[in-house]
N, C-alpha and C positions, 0 to 999 in steps of 0.2 A: 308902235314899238313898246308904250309904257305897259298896253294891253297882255303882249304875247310875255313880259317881264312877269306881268301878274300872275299869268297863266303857268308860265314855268313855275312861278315861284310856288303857285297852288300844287304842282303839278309836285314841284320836292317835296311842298310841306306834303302832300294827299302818302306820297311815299315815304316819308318818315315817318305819319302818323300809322303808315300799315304795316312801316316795318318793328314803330313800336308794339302795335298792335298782336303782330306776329313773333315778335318775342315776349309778350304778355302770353301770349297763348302759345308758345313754346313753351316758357317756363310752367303754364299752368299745369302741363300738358306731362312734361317731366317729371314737376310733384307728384302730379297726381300718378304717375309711372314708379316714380320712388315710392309713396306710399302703399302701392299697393302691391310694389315686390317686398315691401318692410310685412308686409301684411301677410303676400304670402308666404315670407321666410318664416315668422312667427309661428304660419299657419302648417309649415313643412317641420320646424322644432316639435310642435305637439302633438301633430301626426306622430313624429321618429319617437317621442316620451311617451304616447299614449301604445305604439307598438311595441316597441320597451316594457313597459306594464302589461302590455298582454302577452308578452314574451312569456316575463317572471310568473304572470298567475297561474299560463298556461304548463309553466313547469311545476308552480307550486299543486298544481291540479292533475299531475300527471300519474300520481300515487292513488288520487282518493280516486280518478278515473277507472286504473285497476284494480282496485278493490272492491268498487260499485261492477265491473264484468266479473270481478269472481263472487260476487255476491248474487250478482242476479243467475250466473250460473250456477249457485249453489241454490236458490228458490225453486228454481225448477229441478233437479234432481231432486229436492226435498218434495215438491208438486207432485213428482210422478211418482214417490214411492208413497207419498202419502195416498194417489189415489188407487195403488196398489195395494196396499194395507186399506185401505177401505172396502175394494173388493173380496180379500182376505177375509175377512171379518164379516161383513155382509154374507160369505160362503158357511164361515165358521156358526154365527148367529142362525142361520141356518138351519144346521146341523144340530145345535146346540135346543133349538125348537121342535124338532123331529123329535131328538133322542126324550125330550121334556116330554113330549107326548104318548110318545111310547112306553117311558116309565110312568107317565099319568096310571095308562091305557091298564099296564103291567101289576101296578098298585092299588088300580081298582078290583080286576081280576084277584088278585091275592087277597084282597078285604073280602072278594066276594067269597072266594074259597075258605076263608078263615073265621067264616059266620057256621061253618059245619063243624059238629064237636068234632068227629071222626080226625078231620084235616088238622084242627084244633087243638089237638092232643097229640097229632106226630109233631106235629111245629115244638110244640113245645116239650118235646122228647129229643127232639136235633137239638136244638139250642141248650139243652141240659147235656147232654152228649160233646158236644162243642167245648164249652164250657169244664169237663169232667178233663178233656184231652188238653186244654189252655193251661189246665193247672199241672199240667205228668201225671195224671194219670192213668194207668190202664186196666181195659173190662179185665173181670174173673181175677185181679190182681189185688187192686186197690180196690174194687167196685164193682158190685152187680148188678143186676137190671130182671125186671118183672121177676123179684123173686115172694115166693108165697108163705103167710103165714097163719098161725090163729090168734087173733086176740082174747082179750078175759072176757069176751060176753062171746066166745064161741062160734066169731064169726071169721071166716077164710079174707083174709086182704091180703092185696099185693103191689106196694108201691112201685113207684118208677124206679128208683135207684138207692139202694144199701151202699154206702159207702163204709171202708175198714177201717178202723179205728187202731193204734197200738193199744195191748193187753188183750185179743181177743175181743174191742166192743166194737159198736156199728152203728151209724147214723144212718137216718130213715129221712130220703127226699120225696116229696111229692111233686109233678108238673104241670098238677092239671088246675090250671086259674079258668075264669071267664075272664074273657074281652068283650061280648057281642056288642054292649053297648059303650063301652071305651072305643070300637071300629066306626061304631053310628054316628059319632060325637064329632069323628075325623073328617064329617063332610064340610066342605069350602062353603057352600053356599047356608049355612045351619045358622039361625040365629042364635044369638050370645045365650039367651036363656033358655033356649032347648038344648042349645052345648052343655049347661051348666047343668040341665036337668037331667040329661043321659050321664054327663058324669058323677053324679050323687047317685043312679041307678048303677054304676059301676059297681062304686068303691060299698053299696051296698049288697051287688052281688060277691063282691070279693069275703066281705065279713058274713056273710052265709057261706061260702068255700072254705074260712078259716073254721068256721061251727062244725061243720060234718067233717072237715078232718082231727078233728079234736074228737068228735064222736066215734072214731074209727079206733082211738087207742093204739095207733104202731107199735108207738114203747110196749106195749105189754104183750105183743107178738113178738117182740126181737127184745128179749128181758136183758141183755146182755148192752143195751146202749143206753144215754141219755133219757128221760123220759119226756121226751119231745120231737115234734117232726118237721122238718124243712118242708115251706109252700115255697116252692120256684115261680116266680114270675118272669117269664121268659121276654120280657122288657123292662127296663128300669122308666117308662113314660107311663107305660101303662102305671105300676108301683106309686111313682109318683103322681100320677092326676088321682087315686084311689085317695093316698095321705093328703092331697091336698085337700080332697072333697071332706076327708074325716080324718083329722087329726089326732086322734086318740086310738086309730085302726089298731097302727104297731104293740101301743101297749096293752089292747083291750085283748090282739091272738096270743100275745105272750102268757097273759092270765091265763090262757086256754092250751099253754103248751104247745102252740104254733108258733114258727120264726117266721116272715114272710123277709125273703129275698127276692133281688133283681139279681140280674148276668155277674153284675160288680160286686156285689158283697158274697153272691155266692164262692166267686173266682178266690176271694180272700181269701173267705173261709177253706176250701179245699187248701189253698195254699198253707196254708194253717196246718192243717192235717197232713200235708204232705212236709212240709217241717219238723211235724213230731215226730213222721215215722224214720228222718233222716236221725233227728235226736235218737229216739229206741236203737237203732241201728248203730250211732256212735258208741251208746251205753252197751250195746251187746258185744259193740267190738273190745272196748275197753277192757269188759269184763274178761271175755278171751284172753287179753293180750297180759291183763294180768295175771291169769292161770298160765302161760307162758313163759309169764316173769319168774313166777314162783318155781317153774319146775326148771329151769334153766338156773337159778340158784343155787335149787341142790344138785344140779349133775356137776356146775361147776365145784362144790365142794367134792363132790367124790371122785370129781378131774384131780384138786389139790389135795386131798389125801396120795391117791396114786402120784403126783409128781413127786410128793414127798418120799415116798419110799424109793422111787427110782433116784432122787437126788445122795438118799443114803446109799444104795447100792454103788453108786457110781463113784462114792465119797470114799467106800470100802474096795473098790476094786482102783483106785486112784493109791490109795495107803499100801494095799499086798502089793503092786507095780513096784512101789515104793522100796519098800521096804524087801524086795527080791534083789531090784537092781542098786540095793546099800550089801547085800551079802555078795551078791558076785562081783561085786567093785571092795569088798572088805577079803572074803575069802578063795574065790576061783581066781580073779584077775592077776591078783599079786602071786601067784605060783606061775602065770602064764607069765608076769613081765620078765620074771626071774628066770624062764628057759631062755627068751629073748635076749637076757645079761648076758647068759652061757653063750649066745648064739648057737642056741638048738633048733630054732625058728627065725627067721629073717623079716615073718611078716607083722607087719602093727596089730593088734586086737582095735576095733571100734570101740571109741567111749561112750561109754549110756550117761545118759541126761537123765534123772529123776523127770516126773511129771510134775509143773508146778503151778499147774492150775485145777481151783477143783471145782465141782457145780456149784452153782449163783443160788445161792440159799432164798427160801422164800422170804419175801416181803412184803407182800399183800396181806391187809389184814382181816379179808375175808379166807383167804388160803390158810392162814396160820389159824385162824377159829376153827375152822375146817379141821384142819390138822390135830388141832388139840382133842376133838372130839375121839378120834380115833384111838381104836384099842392098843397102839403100839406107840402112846403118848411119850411115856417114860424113856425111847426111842429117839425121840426129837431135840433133846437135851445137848445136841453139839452145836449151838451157835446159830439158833434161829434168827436172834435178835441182832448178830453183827456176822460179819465174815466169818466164815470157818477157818481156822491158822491152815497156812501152809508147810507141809512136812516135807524137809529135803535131806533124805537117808541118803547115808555116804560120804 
């Protein structure tokens, strides 16, 4: 009996220790359940905070988003016209290469042509001609061309172009320079010191050009001009690499009664000459307008002589009116009113008014000087100087 006592009793305690047991591990069981819904509710707060935050950035991002598509939409439209404009250009450069070649091609040709005097000499007869027409001028007007003369040593010359001078004078241009070795000089591939050596052969051939135009004497074939003659150089590079090579070129042709010019100084000068002859022109008109003057003075005085006499005629036949209609208002009228007393006659006579204005005397003291001269001076003596009186007869 005391056995199965024990055994029960094992048998409560075995079951209370398992039902402690089983609420130790319930409870554990629960914690650990509460814990880890604290856990995950924490972990569902910062979820819902962190998509919260990605809410705001994705809104705060929702601008620079469109901006970044209109910008990259705008790259490439930039992309594509840039690679259109590079095609463009690439076409243009091109073009721009060709036409370089062609005027290479064009410009050798011309230097080649322009190593002939023949060629040589029209060139530089257009450019002078050009030139003539820049400034207003025209042929056979202002300016002639190949015209022929003799100078003092008896020899026949004929420059390129006689320009007209006011007074009857004339300036004497010449066209003809060399270049051959200022064309030589122009080659690309030319060393510096054979450049420099062809252009000291220039501007040497240029001062032998200024010697034998000097030796030609123009001025003394055309005696009526300056005594000196225009060298045209029908480029102001060429001009210039000549003075450059020698400095002293300009003063040493002037000694010699040559001017050397390029396109630019000649242009002036013409302009110059065509300003004088605008001057002479003023001066001639002036001169006209004053012989004009002069004679429209005196017809005006012999206009005021005659107005004067017609002013007295008008002053005299203003006085007889006068002085007619004072007698038949003195002596026909009153024997007419006096039938009218009688009633001989029933009807009124018209009253005459006197005239009581008379011509506007002169006042101009050109008119009245005028007038004085005149033979019928002594005539004038009624009131030139103020109104003539008014006469009212009757």
């Amino acid at each position: 009996m005391d056995g199965w006592v024990w055994v029960l009793l094992g048998v409560v305690l075995g079951a209370l220790a398992a039902g402690a047991v089983g609420r130790l591990l319930h409870a554990a069981r629960v914690a650990s359940v509460e814990t880890e819904r604290d856990l995950l509710r924490e972990r569902v707060l910062d979820l819902e905070t962190s998509l919260a935050e990605d809410m705001e950035t994705a809104a705060l991002l929702a601008p620079l988003k469109d901006a970044l598509v209109r910008v990259e939409q705008h790259v490439g439209v930039l992309e594509r016209d840039r690679v259109e404009q590079f095609g463009s250009l690439r076409s243009l450069l091109g073009r721009v290469e060709a036409e370089t070649q062609g005027l290479g091609r064009a410009t050798s040709s011309l230097a080649g042509s322009l190593r002939s005097s023949s060629v040589r000499g029209a060139w530089g007869e257009v450019q002078l001609r050009r030139v003539l027409e820049a400034s207003g001028m025209l042929a056979r007007c202002d300016f002639d061309e190949q015209v022929s003369g003799v100078s003092a040593h008896e020899r026949r010359v004929r420059p390129d172009v006689v320009v007209r001078l006011p007074g009857g004078k004339s300036l004497v241009v010449d066209a003809k320079a060399p270049m051959t070795h200022f064309l030589d000089a122009q080659a690309d591939d030319l060393p510096d010191d054979e450049r420099a050596a062809l252009l000291r052969r220039h501007a040497d051939g240029l001062a032998s050009h200024v010697t034998a135009l000097s030796g030609k004497e123009y001025w003394s074939a055309f005696r009526d001009g300056p005594e000196l003659v225009v060298c045209f150089v029908p480029s102001d590079a060429m001009l210039a690499a000549a003075l450059a090579a020698q400095p002293s070129l300009h003063e040493r042709a002037l000694a010699q009664r040559v001017v050397l010019v390029g396109p630019g100084a000649l242009l002036a000068l013409l302009r110059t000459v065509a300003f004088t002859w605008q001057q002479d022109a003023l001066s001639s008109s002036a001169r006209e307008l004053l012989d004009l003057g002069r004679e429209l003075h005196a017809r005006l005085a012999t206009l005021g002589g005659h107005t004067a006499k017609l002013g007295r005629s008008l002053q005299g036949s203003v006085e007889a009116y006068n002085a007619m209609v004072g007698a038949l208002e003195s002596r026909v009228l009153v024997t007419a009113r006096r039938m009218h007393e009688l009633e001989v006659v029933t009807d009124d006579l018209a009253v005459l008014e006197p005239v009581r204005t008379g011509p506007r005397p002169l006042t101009a003291q050109e008119l009245i000087d005028a007038v004085t001269t005149d033979d019928a001076r002594p005539e004038l003596d009624l009131g030139l100087d103020e109104p003539a009186p008014r006469r009212d007869v009757g």
